[in-house]
Steps between C-alpha positions, in 0.01 A plus 500: 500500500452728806779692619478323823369146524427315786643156443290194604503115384172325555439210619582162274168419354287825539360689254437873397233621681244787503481693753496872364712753607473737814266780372696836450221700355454765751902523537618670238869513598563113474567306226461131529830353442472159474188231598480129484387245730477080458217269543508136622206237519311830410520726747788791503771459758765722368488859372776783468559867387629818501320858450774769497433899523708799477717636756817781557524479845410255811573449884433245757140554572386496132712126532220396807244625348534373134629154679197537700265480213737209301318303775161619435540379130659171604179419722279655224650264264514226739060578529478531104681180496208324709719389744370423852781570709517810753686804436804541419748626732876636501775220656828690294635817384824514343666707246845525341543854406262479158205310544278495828322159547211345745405148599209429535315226626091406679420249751429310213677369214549831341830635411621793310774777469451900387777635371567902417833619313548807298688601153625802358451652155242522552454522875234213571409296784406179436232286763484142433317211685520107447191304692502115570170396618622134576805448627562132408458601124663825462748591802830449312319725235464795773859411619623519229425820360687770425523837324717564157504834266549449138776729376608644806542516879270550796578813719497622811175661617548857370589748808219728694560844365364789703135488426491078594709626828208774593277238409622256746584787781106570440421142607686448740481857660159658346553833700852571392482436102271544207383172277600519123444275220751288311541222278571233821174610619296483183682180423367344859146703449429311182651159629228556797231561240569175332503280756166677723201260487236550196184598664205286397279590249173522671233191374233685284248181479 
């Protein structure tokens, strides 16, 4: 079992589908956690995971940007999914001290939540998305969702130390601090790599 799961009922009468995992070739530092996703009538209208990635420190604006590319895998798994709806957009933020969670939903009748929490021993954070292409077959399912660890507690988001702090000073005041690299950043780095477009191969007939 992974160490965190991202718990999700499907629908009454759906099926295991699938629709393959976000590809995490080119970023090293995740590990898929968890993937699944349910069929109905044969198309897919549910998926859900987690990719997790290692991490000693963290501050507020590796939060934005790692919530910032949740959404980009949402909508990327909404596309895989074949789902015609527009993009998905953020309606909720909340948080209550552990995990940090996102509504989502299009103009459509998309729905989904991204969720990002963190553990210690080891230090980890953990990204996780659940996608509802249709929401009069698998709201409740997005709704209902939620985020366990087996054999121990989610933690706080470890706390900036000084490099994260320059780091931040850097971005928000370029001419007053020097950039350095941490875990939060590599973490968010490799989440962007996963979830940037594939470029298409180019048609050789």
């Amino acid at each position: 079992m992974a160490d965190v799961e991202l718990r999700v009922a499907p629908p009454d009468g759906s099926t295991p589908g699938a629709l393959s995992a976000p590809d995490l070739t080119q970023a090293p530092r995740l590990t898929l956690e968890q993937w699944a996703s349910a069929s109905s009538d044969g198309a897919t209208i549910l998926a859900w995971g987690c990719v997790r990635g290692d991490v000693s420190e963290w501050s507020d604006d590796a939060s934005e940007l790692a919530q910032g590319k949740l959404v980009e895998l949402a909508q990327g798994t909404l596309g895989r999914m074949g789902s015609p709806s527009p993009g998905l957009h953020v309606v909720a933020t909340a948080t209550d001290g552990t995990v940090l969670e996102q509504t989502l939903q299009s103009d459509g009748a998309a729905r989904a939540r991204a969720f990002l929490a963190f553990t210690r021993d080891p230090g980890q954070a953990h990204a996780c998305v659940v996608v509802c292409a249709d929401t009069s077959r698998c709201e409740r399912a997005v709704a209902d969702a939620s985020l366990s660890r087996s054999g121990g507690e989610l933690s706080p988001p470890p706390r900036a130390g000084l490099g994260l702090r320059t780091l931040s000073a850097a971005v928000h005041h370029p001419h007053a601090a020097l950039g350095v690299l941490v875990g939060a950043v590599f973490f968010a780095a490799a989440l962007a790599i996963a979830t940037r477009p594939r470029p298409k191969r180019p048609d050789r007939r």
